[in-house]
C-alpha positions in Angstrom: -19.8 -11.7 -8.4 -16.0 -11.0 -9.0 -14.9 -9.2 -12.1 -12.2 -10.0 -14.1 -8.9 -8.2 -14.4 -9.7 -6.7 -18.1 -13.3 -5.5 -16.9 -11.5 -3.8 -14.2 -9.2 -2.1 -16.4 -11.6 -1.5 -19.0 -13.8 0.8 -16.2 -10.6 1.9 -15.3 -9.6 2.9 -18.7 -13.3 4.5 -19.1 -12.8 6.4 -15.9 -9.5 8.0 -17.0 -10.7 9.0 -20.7 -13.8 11.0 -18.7 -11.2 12.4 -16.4 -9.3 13.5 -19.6 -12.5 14.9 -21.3 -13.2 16.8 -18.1 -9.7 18.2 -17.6 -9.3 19.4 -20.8 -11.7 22.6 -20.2 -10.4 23.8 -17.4 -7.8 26.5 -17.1 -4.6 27.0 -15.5 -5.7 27.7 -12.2 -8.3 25.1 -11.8 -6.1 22.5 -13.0 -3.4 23.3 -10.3 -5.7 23.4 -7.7 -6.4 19.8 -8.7 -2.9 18.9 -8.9 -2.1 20.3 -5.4 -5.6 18.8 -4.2 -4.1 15.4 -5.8 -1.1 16.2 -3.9 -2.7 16.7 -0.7 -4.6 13.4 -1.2 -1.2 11.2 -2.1 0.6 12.7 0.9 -2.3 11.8 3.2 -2.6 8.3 1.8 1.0 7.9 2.2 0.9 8.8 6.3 -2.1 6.3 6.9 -0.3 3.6 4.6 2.8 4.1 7.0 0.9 4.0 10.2 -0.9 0.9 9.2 2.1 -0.8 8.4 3.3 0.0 12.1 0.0 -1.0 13.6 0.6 -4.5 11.6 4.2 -4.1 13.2 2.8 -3.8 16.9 0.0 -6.4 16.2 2.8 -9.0 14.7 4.7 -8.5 18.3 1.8 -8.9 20.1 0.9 -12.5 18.1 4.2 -13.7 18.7 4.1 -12.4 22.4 0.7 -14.3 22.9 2.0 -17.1 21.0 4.6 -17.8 23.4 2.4 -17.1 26.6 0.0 -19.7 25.2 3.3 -22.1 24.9 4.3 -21.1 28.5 0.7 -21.9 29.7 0.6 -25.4 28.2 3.6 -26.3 29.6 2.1 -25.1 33.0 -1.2 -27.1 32.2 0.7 -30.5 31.2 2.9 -29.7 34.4 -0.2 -29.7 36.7 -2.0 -32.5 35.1 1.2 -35.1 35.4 1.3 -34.0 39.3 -2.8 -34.6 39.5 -2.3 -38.1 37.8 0.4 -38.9 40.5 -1.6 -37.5 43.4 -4.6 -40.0 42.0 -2.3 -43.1 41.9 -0.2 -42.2 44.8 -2.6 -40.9 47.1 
């Protein structure tokens, strides 16, 4: 079952106040760590965010590419059916 906007931001909401609670102990050294460990995680995110979007490129081309065969072979199809029909009544 789907959950609503608000139930999704109250978790989220919950989440972040745990986060909070657990951050607050920790010193100056852990908490950079985290930060640059955030960092890392952003930055990687980022890359796989921009090749996906170039995948979706490519795969976009390639639709429209197959698109057009399909078009092209239709053509062909209608082409060689209309010369069938006049080889059945011109024999």
């Amino acid at each position: 079952m789907a959950r609503s906007k608000s139930e999704v931001d109250s978790e989220s909401d919950e989440s972040m106040s745990q986060f909070k609670e657990k951050v607050r102990g920790f010193n100056k050294v852990k908490i950079l760590k985290l930060l640059f460990s955030l960092m890392d995680e952003c930055e990687a995110i980022s890359t796989e965010n921009c090749m996906l979007k170039d995948t979706c490129s490519k795969l976009k081309g390639d639709v429209q590419m197959l698109e057009k065969t399909i078009q092209k072979l239709e053509q062909a199809n209608e082409i060689l059916t209309s010369e069938q029909d006049k080889k059945k009544l011109f024999p």
